[in-house]
KOLLO-334628 format. One line per 3 residues: their letters; for each residue x, y, z of C-alpha. Coordinates in Angstrom, 1 decimal, decimal comma. Layout:
BEGIN
a) X/Y/Z | ...
//
This chain:
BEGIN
xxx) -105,6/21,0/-116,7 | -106,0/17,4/-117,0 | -106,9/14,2/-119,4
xxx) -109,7/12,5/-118,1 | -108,4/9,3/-118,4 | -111,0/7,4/-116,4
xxx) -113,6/8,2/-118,5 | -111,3/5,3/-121,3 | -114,3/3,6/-122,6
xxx) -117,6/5,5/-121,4 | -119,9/5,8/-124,6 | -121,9/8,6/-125,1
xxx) -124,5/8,7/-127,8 | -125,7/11,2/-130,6 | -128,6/12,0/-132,4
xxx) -129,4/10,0/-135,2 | -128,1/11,3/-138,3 | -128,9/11,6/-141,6
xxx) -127,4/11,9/-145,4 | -129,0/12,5/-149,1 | -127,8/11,6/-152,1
xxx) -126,6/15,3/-152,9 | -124,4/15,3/-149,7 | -122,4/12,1/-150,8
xxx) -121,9/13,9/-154,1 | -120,8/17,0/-152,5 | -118,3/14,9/-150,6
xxx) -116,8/13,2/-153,6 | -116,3/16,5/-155,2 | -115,1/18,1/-152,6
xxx) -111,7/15,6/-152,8 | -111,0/15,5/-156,1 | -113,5/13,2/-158,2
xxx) -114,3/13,7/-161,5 | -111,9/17,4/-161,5 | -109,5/15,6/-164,4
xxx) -112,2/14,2/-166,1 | -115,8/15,0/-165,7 | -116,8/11,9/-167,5
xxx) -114,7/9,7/-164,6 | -116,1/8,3/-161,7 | -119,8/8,9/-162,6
xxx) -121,0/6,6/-160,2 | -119,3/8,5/-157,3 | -120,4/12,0/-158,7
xxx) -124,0/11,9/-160,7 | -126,8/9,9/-158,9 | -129,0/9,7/-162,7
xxx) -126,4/8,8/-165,7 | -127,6/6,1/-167,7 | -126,5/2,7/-166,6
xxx) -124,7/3,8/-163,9 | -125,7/3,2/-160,0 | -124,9/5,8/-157,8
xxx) -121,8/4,7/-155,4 | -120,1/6,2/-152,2 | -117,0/6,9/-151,2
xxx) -115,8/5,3/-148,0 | -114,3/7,5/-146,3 | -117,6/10,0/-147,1
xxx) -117,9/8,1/-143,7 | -115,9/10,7/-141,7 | -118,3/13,5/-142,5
xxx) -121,3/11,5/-140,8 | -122,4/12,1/-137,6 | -119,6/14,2/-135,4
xxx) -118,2/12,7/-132,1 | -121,5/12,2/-130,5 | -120,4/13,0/-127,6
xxx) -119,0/16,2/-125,4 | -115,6/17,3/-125,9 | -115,9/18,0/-121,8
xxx) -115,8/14,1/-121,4 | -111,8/14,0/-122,5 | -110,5/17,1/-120,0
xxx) -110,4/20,1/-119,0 | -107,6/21,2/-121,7 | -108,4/24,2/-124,6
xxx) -109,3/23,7/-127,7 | -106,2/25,5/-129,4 | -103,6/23,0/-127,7
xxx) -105,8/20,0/-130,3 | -104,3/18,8/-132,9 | -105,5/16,1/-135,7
xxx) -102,8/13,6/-135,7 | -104,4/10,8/-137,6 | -107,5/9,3/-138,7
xxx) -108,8/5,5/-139,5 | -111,3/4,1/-140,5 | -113,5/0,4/-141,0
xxx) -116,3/-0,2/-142,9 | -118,3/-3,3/-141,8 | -120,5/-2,3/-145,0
xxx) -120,6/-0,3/-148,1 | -122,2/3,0/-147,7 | -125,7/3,7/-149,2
xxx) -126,2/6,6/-151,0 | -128,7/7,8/-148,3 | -129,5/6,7/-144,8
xxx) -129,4/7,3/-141,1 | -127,0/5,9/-138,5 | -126,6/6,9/-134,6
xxx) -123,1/7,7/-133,9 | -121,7/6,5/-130,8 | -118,4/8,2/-129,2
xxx) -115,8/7,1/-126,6 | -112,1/7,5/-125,7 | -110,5/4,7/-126,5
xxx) -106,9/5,1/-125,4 | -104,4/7,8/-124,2 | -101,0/7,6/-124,6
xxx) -98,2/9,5/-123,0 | -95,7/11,3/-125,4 | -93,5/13,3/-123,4
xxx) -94,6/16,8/-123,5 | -97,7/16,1/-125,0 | -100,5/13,9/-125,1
xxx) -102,5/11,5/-127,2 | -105,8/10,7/-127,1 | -108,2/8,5/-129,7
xxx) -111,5/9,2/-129,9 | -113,8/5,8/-131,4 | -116,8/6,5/-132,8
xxx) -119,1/3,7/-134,2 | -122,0/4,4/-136,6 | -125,0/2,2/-136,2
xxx) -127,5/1,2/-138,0 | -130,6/3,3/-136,9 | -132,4/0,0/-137,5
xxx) -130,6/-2,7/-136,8 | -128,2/-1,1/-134,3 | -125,3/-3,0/-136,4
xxx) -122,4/-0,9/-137,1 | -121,7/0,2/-140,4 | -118,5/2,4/-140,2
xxx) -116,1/2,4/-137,3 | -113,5/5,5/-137,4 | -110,7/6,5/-134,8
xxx) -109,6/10,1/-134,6 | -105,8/10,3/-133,2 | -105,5/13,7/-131,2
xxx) -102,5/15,4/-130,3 | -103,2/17,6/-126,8 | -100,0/19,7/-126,4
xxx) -98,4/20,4/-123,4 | -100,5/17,9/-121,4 | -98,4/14,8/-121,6
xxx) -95,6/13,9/-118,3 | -98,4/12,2/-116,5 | -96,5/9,2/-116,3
xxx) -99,0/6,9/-118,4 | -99,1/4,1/-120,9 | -96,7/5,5/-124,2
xxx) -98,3/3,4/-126,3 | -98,0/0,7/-129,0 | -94,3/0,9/-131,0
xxx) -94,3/2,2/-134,6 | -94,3/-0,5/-136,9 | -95,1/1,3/-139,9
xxx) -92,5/2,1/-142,7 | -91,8/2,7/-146,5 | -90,2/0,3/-148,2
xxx) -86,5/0,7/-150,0 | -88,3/-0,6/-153,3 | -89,6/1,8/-155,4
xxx) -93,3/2,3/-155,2 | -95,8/0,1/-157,6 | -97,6/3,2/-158,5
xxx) -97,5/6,9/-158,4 | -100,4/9,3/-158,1 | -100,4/12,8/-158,6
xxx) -103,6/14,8/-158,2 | -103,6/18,7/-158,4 | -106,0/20,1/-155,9
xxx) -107,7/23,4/-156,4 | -107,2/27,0/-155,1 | -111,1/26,8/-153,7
xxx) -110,6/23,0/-152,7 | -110,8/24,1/-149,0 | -114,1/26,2/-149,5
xxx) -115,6/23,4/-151,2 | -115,0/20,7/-148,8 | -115,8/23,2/-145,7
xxx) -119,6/22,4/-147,3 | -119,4/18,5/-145,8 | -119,6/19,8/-142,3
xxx) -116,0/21,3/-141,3 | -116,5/25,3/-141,2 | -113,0/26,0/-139,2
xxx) -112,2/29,3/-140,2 | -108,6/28,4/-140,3 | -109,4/26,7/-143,7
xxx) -110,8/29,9/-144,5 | -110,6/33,0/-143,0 | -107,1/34,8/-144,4
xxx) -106,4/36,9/-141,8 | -107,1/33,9/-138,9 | -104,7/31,7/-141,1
xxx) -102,1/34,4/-140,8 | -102,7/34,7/-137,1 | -101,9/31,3/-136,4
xxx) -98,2/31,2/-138,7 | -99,9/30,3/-142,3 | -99,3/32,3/-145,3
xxx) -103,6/31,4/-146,5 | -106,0/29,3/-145,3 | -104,4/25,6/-145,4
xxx) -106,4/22,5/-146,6 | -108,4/19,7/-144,4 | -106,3/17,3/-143,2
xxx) -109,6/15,1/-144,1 | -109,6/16,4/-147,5 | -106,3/15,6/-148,1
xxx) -107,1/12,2/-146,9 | -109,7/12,0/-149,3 | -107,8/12,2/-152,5
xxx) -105,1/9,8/-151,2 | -108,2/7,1/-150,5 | -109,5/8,0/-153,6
xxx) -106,6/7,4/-155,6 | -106,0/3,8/-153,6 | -109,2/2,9/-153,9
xxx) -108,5/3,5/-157,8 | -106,1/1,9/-157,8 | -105,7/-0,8/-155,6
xxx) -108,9/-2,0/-155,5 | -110,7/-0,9/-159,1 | -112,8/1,9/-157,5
xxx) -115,3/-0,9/-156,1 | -116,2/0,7/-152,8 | -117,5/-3,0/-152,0
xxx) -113,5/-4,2/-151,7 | -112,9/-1,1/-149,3 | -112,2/-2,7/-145,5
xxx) -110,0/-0,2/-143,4 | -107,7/2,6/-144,2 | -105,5/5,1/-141,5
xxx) -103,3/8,1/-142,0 | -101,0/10,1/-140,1 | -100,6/14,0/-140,6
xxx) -97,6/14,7/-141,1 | -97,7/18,9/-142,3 | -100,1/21,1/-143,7
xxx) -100,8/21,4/-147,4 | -102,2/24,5/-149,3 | -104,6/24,6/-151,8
xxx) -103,6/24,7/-155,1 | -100,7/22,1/-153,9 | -99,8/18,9/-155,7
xxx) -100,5/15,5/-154,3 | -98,2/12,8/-155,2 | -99,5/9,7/-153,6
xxx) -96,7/6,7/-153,5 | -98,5/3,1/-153,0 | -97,1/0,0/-152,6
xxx) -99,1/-2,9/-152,9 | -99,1/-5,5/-149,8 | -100,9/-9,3/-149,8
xxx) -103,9/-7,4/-148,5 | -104,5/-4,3/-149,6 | -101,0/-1,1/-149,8
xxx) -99,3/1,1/-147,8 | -98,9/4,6/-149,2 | -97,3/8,0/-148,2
xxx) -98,6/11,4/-149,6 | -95,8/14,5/-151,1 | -96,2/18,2/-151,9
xxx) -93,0/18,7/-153,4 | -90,0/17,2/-151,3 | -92,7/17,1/-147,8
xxx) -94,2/14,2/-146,7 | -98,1/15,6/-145,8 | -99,4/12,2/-145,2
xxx) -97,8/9,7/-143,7 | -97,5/5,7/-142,2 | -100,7/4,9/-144,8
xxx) -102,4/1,8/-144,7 | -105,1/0,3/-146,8 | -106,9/-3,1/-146,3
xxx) -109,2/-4,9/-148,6 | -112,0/-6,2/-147,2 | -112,6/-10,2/-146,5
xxx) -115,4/-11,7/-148,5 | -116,7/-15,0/-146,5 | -115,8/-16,7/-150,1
xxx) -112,0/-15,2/-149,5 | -112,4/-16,3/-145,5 | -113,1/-19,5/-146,3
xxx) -110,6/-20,2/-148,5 | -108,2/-18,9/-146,5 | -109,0/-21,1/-143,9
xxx) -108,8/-23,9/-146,4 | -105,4/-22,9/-147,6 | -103,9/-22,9/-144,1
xxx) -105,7/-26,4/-143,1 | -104,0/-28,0/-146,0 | -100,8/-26,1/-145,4
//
């Protein structure tokens, strides 16, 4: 079994692919929004309360459109040695409430670790229009057992929490249904759940979506950091770092930077999430007096 590594960079392209309004509501419920207070984050879960415009969350972006491509394309390897290491994500523009974008896939880099393997899937979401992108997201995956082939290890690890108590703490109870509810975006893995598959495989239930844990984190930066206005959202990434059940408590550590937080998700004592990063997004008005600021410097 192999990594096709020189297939680095070949785009494939998917069907065009479409959303409602009632799927972007779906998604916000699915992590979290509005389950403390119903009467919160209207704009993110009702599409008809009075003076409120429907919004989306960003990262309702990783539900759109699949890999567009074939799975075939990275190697030869099995589908059980896969595992989601990480997830980021860009938004060149805010996400309408409906629409339709054509996704378009390619392996961007693999790294060697050792024993196992890296690889990071791209895929951009254009505008079915325009053909400008909208989102760009980068799904880290962990092949085991096929690393040793004596490539590139990859970029050094730069992230890491600061001694300094965090600015803010977060803590968001999911639900004991959370991962049946957010199986409905798209994700039907039976390991989220199917008991008796989740038992085969070393878990004592059905353990959440790494996605949907991601979710609530965003959610509560997005909050927090950057007054829910999906407008200032620019990038975000995660690693995942163990398995959380639902039912589990989120406590979601952020610490504010020049340009957005870093943040690191708990269940108890265990770091779930890890090495996150949040960046607001540069409005030409900010750009330019930037620019300004270091011309005059």
């Amino acid at each position: 079994m192999a990594i096709h590594v020189h297939n680095i960079g070949k785009k494939s392209e998917g069907s065009p692919y479409s959303w409602e309004s009632k799927d972007a509501l779906l998604y916000a419920l699915s992590v979290g929004a509005g389950a403390s207070d119903p009467a919160e984050n209207l704009s993110f879960t009702t599409e008809n309360s009075r003076g409120i415009v429907q919004q989306v969350l960003p990262t309702f972006a990783v539900t759109l459109g699949g890999a567009g491509g074939s799975m075939e394309e990275l190697g030869d390897f099995k589908l059980s040695q896969i595992l989601h290491g990480g997830q980021a994500i860009t938004l060149h523009r805010s996400l309408p409430a409906a629409g339709t974008v054509i996704p378009v896939s390619y392996m961007s880099a693999v790294h060697d670790k050792g024993r196992n393997a890296i690889i990071d899937l791209t895929t951009d979401l254009l505008d079915v229009d325009t053909r400008e992108p909208v989102v760009s997201s980068v799904t880290s995956m962990v092949i085991r057992g096929e690393g040793g082939f004596g490539g590139d290890t990859g970029p050094g690890e730069t992230w890491a929490a600061p001694d300094t108590a965090p600015d803010l703490v977060i803590t968001q109870r999911t639900m004991r249904d959370q991962a049946l509810l957010y199986r409905l975006n798209g994700d039907r893995n039976p390991l989220h759940s199917d008991p008796s598959l989740a038992k085969m495989v070393g878990f004592e239930q059905p353990i959440l979506h790494g996605l949907c844990t991601m979710g609530f984190a965003a959610r509560a930066v997005l909050e927090n950091v950057a007054n829910a206005d999906p407008e200032a959202f620019g990038s975000l990434s995660v690693r995942f770092a163990a398995p959380v059940l639902p039912g589990d408590e989120l406590e979601t550590s952020i610490w504010r930077t020049e340009n957005g937080a870093i943040f690191q998700v708990r269940v108890g004592e265990t770091v779930v999430l890890d090495r996150g990063t949040f960046t607001l997004r540069q409005t030409p008005r900010q750009d330019a007096a930037q620019d300004f600021a270091a011309a005059t410097a």
